[in-house]
Every structure is written in C-alpha cells, then in structure tokens.
C-alpha positions as CSV (number, residue, x, y, z in Angstrom):
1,X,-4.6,-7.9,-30.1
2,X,-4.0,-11.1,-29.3
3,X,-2.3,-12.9,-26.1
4,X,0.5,-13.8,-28.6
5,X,1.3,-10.0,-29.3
6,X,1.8,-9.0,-25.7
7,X,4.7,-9.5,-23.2
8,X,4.4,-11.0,-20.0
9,X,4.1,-7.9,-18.3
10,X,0.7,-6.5,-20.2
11,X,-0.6,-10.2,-19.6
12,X,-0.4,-10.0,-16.2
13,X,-2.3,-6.5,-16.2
14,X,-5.2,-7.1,-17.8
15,X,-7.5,-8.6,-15.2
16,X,-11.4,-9.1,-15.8
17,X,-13.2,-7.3,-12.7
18,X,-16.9,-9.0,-12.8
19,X,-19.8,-7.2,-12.0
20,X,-23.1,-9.4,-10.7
21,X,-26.6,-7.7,-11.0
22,X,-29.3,-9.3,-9.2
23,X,-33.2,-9.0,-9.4
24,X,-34.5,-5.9,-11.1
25,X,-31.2,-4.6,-11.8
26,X,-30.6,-7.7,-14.4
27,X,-34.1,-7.0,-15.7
28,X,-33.5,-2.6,-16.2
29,X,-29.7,-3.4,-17.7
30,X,-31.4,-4.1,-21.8
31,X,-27.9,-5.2,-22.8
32,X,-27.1,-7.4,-19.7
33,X,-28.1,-11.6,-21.5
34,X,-25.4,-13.6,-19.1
35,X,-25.4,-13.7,-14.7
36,X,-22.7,-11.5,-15.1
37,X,-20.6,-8.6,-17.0
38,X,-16.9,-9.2,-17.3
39,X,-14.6,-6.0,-18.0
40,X,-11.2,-4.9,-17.8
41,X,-10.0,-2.8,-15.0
42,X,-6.5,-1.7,-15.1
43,X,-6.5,0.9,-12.0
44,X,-8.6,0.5,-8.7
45,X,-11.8,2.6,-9.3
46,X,-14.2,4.0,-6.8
47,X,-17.5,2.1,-6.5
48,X,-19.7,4.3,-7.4
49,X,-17.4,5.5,-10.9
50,X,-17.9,1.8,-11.8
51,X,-21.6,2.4,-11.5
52,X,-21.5,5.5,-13.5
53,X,-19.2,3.5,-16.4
54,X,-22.3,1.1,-16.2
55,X,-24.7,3.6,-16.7
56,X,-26.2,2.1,-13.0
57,X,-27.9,5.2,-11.2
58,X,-27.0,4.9,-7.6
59,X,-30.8,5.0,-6.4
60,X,-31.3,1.7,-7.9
61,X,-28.7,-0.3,-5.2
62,X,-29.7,-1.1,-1.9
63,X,-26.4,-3.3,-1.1
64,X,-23.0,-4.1,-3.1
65,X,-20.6,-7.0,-1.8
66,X,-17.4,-7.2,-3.0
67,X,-15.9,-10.4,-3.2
68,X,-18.6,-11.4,-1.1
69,X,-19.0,-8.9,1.6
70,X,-20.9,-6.1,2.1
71,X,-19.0,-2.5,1.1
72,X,-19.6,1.0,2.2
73,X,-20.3,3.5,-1.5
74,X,-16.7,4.4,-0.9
75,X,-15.0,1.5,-1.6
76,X,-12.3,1.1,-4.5
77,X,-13.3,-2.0,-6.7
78,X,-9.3,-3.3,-7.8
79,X,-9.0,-5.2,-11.0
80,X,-10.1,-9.5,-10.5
81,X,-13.0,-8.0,-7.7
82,X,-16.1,-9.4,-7.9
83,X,-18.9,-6.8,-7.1
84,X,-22.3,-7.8,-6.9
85,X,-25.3,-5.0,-6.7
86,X,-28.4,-5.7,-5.3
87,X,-31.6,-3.8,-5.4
88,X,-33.9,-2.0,-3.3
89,X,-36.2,-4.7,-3.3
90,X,-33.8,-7.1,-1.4
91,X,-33.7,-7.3,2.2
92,X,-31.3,-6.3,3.9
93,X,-30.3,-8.1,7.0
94,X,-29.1,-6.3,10.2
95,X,-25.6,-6.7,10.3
96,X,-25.5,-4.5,6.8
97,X,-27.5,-2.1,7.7
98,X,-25.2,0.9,8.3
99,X,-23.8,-0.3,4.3
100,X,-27.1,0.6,2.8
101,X,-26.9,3.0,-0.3
C-alpha cells in the first residue's frame, strides 16, 4: 500500500526502527548485504524479543547501544531507535561493564 492510500494518522505510525550488526554478527546474519536492517516497529518491544524476531541468539552480543548508549537486556527498543549489537569479540570498556550480555 502506498503512502497515497493512508491517512495522516497511519503515516505518522509507521516508523523504521534500525538495527546495526557489527563484526561477526554482520558476517553469521547470511541475509544481512547493507550496514544496517531497517524494520517497522509499531509498539515498543523488549530488546531481547527484537533479537528473537531477528533470529539473533543472545550468546552472540556482548554489548547493545541504543541510540548510542549502552542498554541493560531489559530495555524496550520504541519505534525510530537505533540499536546497535556488538559481539563478544569487542571490548568492552569499563564504564559498560555492568551492561554486558
């Protein structure tokens, strides 16, 4: 359906939520060609659902950001958030250590 079919009010709800892999995570995602996966997220979701839709298993992460800073596994990712996941082969520095997976 195009933008041309849709009120104002369905426009403004449908936000792309982008998700960054880095490192190995890039490499074990086949279907992964671009920096980045865009997708549509309606609702606020927990973290770790996103990395289940993703088909991401948790031991992979060592660290996710969103929007730039480092989150605890519980955090809701909102629609227009940008979460980036990092693998265990990244360093982590000190400050993030209690945000490790």
């Amino acid at each position: 359906m195009g933008c041309e079919n849709m009120n104002l009010k369905e426009i403004g709800m449908r936000t792309n939520t982008e998700l960054v892999l880095f490192g190995s995570l890039k490499n074990k995602m086949a279907d992964v060609n671009e920096d980045s996966i865009r997708f549509e997220l309606k609702d606020p979701m927990p973290l770790l659902e996103v990395l289940q839709t993703h088909e991401i298993p948790e031991n992979w992460i060592q660290l996710a950001m969103v929007n730039h800073r480092a989150v605890p596994k519980k955090t809701m990712i909102h629609p227009g958030d940008r979460l980036a996941l990092f693998p265990k082969e990244y360093i982590v520095f000190a400050d993030w250590h209690g945000l490790k997976f």
